[in-house]
Each structure stands twice: as structure tokens, then as C-alpha cells.
C-alpha positions as CSV (number, residue, x, y, z in Angstrom):
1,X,60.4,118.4,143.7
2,X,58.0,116.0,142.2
3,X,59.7,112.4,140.7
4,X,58.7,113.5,137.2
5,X,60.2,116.7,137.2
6,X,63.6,114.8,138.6
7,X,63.0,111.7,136.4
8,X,62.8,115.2,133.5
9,X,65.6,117.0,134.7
10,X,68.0,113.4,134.9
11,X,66.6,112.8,131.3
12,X,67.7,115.9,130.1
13,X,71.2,116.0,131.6
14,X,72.0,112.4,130.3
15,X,71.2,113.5,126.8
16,X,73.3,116.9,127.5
17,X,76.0,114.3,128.6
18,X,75.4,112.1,125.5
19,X,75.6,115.1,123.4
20,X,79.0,116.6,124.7
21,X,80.6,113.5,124.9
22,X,80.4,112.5,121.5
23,X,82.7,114.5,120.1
24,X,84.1,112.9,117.2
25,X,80.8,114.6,115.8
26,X,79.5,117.7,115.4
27,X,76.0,118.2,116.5
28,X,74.3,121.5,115.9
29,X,70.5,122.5,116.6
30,X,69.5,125.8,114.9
31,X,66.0,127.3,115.2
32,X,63.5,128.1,112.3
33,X,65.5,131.4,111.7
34,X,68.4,128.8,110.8
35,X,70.2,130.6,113.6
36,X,72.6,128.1,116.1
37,X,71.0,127.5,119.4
38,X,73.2,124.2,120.5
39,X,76.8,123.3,119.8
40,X,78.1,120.4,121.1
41,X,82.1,119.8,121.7
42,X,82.4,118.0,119.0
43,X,81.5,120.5,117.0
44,X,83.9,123.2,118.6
45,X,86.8,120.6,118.4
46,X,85.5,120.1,114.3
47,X,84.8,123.5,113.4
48,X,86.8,125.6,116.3
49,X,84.0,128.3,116.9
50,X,83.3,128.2,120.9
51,X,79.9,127.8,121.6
52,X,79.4,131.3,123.0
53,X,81.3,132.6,119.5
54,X,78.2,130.5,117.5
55,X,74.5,130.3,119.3
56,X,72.8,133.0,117.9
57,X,75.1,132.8,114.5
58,X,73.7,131.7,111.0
59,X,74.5,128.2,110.6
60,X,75.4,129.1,107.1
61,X,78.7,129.6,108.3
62,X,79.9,126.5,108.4
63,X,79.3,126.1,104.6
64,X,81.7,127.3,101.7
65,X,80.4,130.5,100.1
66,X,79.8,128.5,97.5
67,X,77.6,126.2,98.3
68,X,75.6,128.9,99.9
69,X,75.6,131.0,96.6
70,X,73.4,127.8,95.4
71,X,71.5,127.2,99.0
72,X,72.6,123.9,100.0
73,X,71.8,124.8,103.4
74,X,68.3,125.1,102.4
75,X,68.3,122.3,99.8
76,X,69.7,120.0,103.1
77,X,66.4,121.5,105.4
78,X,63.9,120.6,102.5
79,X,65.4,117.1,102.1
80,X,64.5,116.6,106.0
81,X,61.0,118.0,105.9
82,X,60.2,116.1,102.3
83,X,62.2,112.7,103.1
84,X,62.8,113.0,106.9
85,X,66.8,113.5,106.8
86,X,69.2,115.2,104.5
87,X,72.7,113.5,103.3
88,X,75.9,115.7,101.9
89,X,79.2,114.9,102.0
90,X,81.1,117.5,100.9
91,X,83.9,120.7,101.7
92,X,83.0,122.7,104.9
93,X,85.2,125.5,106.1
94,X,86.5,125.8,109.8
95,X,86.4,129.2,111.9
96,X,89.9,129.8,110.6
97,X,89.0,129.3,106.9
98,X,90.4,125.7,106.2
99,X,88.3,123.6,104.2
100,X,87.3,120.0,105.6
101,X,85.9,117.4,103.7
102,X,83.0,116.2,105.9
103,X,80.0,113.7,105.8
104,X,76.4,114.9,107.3
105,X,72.9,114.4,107.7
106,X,70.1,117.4,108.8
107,X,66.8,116.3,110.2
108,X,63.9,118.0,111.5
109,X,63.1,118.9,115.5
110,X,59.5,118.8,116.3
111,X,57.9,119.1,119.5
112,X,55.8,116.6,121.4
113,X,52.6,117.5,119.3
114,X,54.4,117.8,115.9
115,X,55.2,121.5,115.0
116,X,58.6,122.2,113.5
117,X,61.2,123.9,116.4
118,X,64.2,123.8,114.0
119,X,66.7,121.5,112.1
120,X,69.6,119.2,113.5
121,X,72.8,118.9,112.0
122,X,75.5,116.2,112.5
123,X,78.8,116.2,110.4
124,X,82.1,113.9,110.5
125,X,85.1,115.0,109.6
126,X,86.0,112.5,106.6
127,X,88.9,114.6,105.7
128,X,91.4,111.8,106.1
129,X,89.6,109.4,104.8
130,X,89.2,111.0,101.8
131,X,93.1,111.6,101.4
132,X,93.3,108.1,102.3
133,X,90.7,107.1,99.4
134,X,92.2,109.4,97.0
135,X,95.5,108.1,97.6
136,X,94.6,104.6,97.1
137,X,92.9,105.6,93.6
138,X,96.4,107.0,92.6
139,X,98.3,104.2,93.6
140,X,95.8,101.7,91.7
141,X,96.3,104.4,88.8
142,X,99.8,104.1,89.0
143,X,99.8,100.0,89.6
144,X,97.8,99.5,86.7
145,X,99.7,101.9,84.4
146,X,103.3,99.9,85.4
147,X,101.3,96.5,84.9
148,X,100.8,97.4,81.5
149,X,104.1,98.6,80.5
150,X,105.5,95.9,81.8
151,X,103.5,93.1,80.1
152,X,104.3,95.5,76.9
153,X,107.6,95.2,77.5
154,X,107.5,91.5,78.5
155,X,105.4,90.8,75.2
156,X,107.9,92.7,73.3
157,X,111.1,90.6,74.8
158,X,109.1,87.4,73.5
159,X,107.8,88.6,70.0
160,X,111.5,90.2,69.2
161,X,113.5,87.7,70.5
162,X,111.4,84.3,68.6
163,X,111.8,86.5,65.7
164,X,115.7,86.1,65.5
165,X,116.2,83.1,67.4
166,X,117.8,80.5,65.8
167,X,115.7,77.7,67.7
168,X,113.5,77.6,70.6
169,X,115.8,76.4,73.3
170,X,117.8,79.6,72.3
171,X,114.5,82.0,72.3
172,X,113.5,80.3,75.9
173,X,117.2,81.1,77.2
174,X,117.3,84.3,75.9
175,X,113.5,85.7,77.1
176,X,114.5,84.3,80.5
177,X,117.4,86.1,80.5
178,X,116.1,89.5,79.6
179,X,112.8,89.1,82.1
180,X,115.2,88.1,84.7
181,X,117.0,91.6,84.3
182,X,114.2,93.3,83.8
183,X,113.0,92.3,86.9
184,X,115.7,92.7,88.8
185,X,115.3,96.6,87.6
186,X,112.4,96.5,89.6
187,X,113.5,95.0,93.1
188,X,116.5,98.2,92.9
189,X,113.3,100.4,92.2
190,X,111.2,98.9,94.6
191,X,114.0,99.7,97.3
192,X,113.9,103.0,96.7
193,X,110.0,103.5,96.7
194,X,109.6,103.0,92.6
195,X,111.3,106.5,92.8
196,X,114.7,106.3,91.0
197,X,117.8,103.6,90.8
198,X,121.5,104.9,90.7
199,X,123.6,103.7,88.0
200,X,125.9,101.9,89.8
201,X,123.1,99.8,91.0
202,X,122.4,99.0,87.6
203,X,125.7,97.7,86.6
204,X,126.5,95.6,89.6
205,X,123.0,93.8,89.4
206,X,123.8,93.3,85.8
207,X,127.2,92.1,86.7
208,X,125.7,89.8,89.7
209,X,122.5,88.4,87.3
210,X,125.3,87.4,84.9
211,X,128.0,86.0,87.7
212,X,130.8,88.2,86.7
213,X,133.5,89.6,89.3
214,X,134.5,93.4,89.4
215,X,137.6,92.0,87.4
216,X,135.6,91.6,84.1
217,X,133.8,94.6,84.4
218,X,135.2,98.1,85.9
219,X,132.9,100.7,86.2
220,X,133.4,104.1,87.6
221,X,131.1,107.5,87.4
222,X,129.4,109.7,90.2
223,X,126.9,109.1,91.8
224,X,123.9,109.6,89.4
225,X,120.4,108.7,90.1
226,X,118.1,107.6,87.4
227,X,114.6,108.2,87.0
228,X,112.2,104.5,86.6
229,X,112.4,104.2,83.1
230,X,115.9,105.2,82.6
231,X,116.6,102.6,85.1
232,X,115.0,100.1,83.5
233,X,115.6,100.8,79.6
234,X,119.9,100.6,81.4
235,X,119.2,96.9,83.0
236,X,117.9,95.8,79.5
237,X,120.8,97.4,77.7
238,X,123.4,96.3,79.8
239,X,122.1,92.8,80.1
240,X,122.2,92.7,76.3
241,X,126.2,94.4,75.6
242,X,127.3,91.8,78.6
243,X,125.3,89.2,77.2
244,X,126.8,89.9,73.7
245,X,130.1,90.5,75.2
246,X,129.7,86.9,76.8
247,X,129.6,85.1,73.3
248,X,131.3,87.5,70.9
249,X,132.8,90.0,72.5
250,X,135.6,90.7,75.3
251,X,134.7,88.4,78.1
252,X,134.1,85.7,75.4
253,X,137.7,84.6,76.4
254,X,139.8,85.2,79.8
255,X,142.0,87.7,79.4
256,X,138.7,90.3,78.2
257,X,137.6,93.0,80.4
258,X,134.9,95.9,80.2
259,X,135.2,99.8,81.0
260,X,132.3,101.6,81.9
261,X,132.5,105.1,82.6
262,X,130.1,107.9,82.9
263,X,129.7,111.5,83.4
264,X,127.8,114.8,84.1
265,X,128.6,117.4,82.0
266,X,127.3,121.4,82.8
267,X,125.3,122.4,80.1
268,X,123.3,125.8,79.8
269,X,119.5,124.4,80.2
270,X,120.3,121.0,80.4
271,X,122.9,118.6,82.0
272,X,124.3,116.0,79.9
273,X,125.2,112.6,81.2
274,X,128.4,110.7,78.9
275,X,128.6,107.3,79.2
276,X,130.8,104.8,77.2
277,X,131.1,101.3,77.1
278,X,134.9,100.2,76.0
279,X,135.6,96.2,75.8
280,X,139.6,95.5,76.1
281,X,141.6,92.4,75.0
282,X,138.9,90.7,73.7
283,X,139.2,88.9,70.0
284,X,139.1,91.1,66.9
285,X,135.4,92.6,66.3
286,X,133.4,92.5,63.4
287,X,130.5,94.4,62.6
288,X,127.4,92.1,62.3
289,X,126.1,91.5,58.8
290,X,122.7,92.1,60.7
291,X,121.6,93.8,63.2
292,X,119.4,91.3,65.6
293,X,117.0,92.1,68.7
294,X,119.8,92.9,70.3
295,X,120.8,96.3,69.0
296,X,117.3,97.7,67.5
297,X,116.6,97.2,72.0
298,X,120.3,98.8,72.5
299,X,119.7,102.1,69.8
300,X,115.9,102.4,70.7
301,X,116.2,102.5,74.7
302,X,119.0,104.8,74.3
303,X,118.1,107.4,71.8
304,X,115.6,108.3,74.1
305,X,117.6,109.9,76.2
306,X,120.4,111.5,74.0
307,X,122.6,110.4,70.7
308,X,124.2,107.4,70.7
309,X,126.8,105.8,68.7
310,X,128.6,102.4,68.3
311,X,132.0,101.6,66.9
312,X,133.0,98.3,65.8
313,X,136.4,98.7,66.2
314,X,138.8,95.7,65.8
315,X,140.3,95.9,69.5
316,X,136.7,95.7,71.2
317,X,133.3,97.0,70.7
318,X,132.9,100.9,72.0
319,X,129.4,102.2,72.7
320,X,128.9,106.0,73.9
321,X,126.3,108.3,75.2
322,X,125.6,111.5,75.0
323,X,122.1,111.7,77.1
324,X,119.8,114.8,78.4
325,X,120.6,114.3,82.2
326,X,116.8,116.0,82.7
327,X,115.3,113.7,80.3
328,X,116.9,110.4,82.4
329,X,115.6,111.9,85.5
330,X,111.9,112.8,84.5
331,X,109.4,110.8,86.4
332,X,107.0,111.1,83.8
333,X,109.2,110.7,80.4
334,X,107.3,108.5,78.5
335,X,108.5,105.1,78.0
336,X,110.7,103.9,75.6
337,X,110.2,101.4,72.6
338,X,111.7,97.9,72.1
């Protein structure tokens, strides 16, 4: 044998080697009848056809029926005769049906004195990254959307509460305050993936933000989980009945306490959740000759989610609920007003 066939023959099996090896691609060569003639092991991995299930097949087959309803296989050759290479990235379907979403180019083969032999194809599977990419579009969706309810809600706390504070020591104490349990909301939420917050989670931060012992408030209900804003319309609403209880009401002297208890109720179509807030031993209650930023936070949040009612009964302040246990739970309920 003659050194140039060998040096030929060495050539050729180190590009077969090449070609086999790379097989995080798909390589395919198919002759001027578009028909396969080469496929590599990255493109049996990719597209599961064995290579003596393809040569000889349509490359068209890799494609959607779709896309070759419109010719895109042709569209792809034209692009590598005109512009010497043809880019997609789009859906191609496996042997089994699946779809893949993959990225490609086509080129031209020519021989040694220029005449067209066929058309090359290499495709990635990008299917993954994709999902990945898509993913991090919803979750950048989803970050801004929370950004902006919260600085609503944060520049609703500070507009509400200079409006009936007294003086601006006051309207700093008290828009501390409220961030400060609205953002303790979030850490429960975040601990659970943003996706709900029980209600016992909610009263004992509000009871631990606040520094007051299980002796002041008692609260007792099942075990009820509350979708994002539920969670976070309850922290505000608590923070501003213990916060109110705190300078008027029951623990505004020792011997006070506060009852909270809540519910599920079986309803036909929808669950209802009962809640009520009783305050015990504290010093005889008078309706306010106004209603502050406070209670429109208190009635708004709540009637939301169901009906509810305060009395200002002499022997402490009562507050109940009577709340759609599906509405509380929706991850997409729309938020609530201040």
C-alpha cells in the first residue's frame, strides 16, 4: 500500500473517530435526495433512530410535521447554499415522538472540485436549557410582581399611617412597626418556598415581634395553611389588634389576656374558616369616635376573604370571621387593599 493511500485511509478513520465521539451532537450527512447517508452516535443517543433504522430515510423526519408542512428543511438547505450555513433553533421530534427543543446549523458538502454532494446537519439538544431559561423568566415575572406589591403595600403603611398620626415620632414608630411585621410575613413564607404560612406561624411571630408570652395571648385552631397573601394581609392584622390591644385594650394592663381561636367549617362548595379574636379582663372598651388606619387595614384585609364583624363590647374588644377557606388558600387571589 502506497503512504498516501495510508496517510488517506488514517485521515479518514480519525475524522470517523471525531465524528462518533462527539456525541453530545448530532451529526447527520444526507445526499442531494435529502435522504440520510451518515449518523453519528450522537445523533442516535439525541434522536434514538439506529443508524441502520435511518441511512437511506428522509431526513425530514427528524422535523415536526409542522415545520415540514412549511419546508423548513428546505428553507435550512437554501440558507447553506445562499449564505454558506443555515441556523434554527427550534422543536424536533425523537423516534418515539417526544418533542426536543434543539439548536442547529446545515451546511453544504462539496467535493474537492466544488459540486454539491449533499447537506450536513448538526443539532444540540437545548431542551434543558430552555426549561432552565424559561424558568428563570417566571421567577423574574414572579420577583418583580412581589417587588411591586410590596413597595404598594410599604407606600401604603407610610401614606395611611402620617395621615393619622398625631406627630412624627409616632408615624416613624408606627411604620416601623408594621414593616417589621410585614416582613417577618415573608421570612415564614420564604421557609416554605413563598408557597403558604400556617396560621399558627402567624400568631406566634406576631406574639414574638411584639415580646409577648403564650400567657397574654392563647391561641388554639387546626392546623390550617394559608395561601401568600392571606398570610400576609393576617401578620398586618394581627400586628395592629395586638398593637391596639397594647395601648387600649386587654394587655394594656396585667391581668389582660387574648383568645384566638379558629376553625374549618364543611360547607357545600366551599369551606369556611371561623376565627375570633376575644380580649378578657382588660379595662372597659369604648367604641372609637373615629376609625383610624388601624381598622380601615383591619376591615379591608379581612373582607377579602369572608364577612367580618367587630363588637365593642364593654368586657373586651371581640372580632370574628367568617372567611371562604378556598379564597385564603388561592395562590393567585388578588391582593388585598390597605
Amino acid at each position: 500500500m502506497n503512504p498516501l493511500s495510508r496517510s488517506s485511509r488514517a485521515r479518514e478513520r480519525f475524522l470517523e473517530a471525531i465524528l462518533q465521539s462527539a456525541i453530545e451532537y448530532a451529526i447527520i450527512a444526507v445526499d442531494l435526495d435529502c435522504l440520510v447517508t451518515t449518523w453519528n452516535e450522537g445523533a442516535r443517543r439525541i434522536l434514538g433512530w439506529e443508524e441502520n433504522e435511518i441511512v437511506g430515510q428522509p431526513m425530514a423526519v427528524i422535523f415536526t410535521p409542522e415545520d415540514r408542512e412549511a419546508g423548513v428543511p428546505q428553507r435550512e438547505m437554501a440558507a447553506a447554499l445562499t449564505e454558506g450555513h443555515g441556523d434554527d433553533e427550534r422543536w424536533h421530534i425523537r423516534k418515539d415522538g417526544s418533542l426536543f427543543w434543539a439548536s442547529g446549523q446545515m451546511m453544504a458538502l462539496r467535493s474537492d472540485d466544488g459540486e454539491l454532494e449533499g447537506f450536513l446537519k448538526i443539532l444540540r439538544d437545548r431542551t434543558e436549557q430552555r426549561d432552565n431559561e424559561e424558568r428563570q423568566r417566571i421567577l423574574m415575572h414572579e420577583l418583580s410582581h412581589r417587588i411591586k406589591n410590596t413597595l404598594a403595600v410599604v407606600q401604603a403603611i407610610t401614606n395611611q399611617t402620617f395621615r393619622s398620626a398625631v406627630s412624627m415620632e409616632e408615624a416613624e414608630q408606627s411604620i416601623s412597626a408594621r414593616i417589621n411585621a410585614y416582613a417577618n410575613a415573608h421570612d415564614i413564607l420564604l421557609q416554605k418556598n413563598w408557597l403558604s404560612a400556617t396560621m399558627n406561624a402567624i400568631v406566634e411571630a406576631t406574639a414574638l415581634n411584639l415580646g409577648l408570652g403564650s400567657n397574654r395571648i392563647k391561641a388554639t385552631g387546626p392546623a390550617v395553611n394559608l395561601a401568600p397573601q392571606a398570610a400576609l394581609s393576617f401578620s398586618l392584622v394581627l400586628h395592629e389588634l395586638v398593637t391596639n390591644a397594647t395601648k387600649y385594650g386587654a394587655l394594656s394592663v396585667d391581668t389582660g389576656s387574648i383568645e384566638i381561636e379558629w376553625s374549618v367549617r364543611q360547607n357545600a362548595g366551599d369551606d369556611r374558616f371561623d376565627l375570633s379574636w376575644h380580649e378578657r379582663g382588660g379595662p372597659v372598651v369604648e367604641a372609637p369616635k373615629r376609625k383610624g388606619f388601624g381598622s380601615r387595614l383591619i376591615n379591608s384585609s379581612l373582607s377579602a376573604f369572608g364577612d367580618v364583624s367587630i363588637d365593642y363590647a364593654e368586657t373586651g374588644l371581640t372580632l370574628r370571621l367568617d372567611a371562604s377557606l378556598q379564597k385564603l388558600q388561592a395562590q393567585n387571589y388578588s391582593d388585598s387593599q390597605l
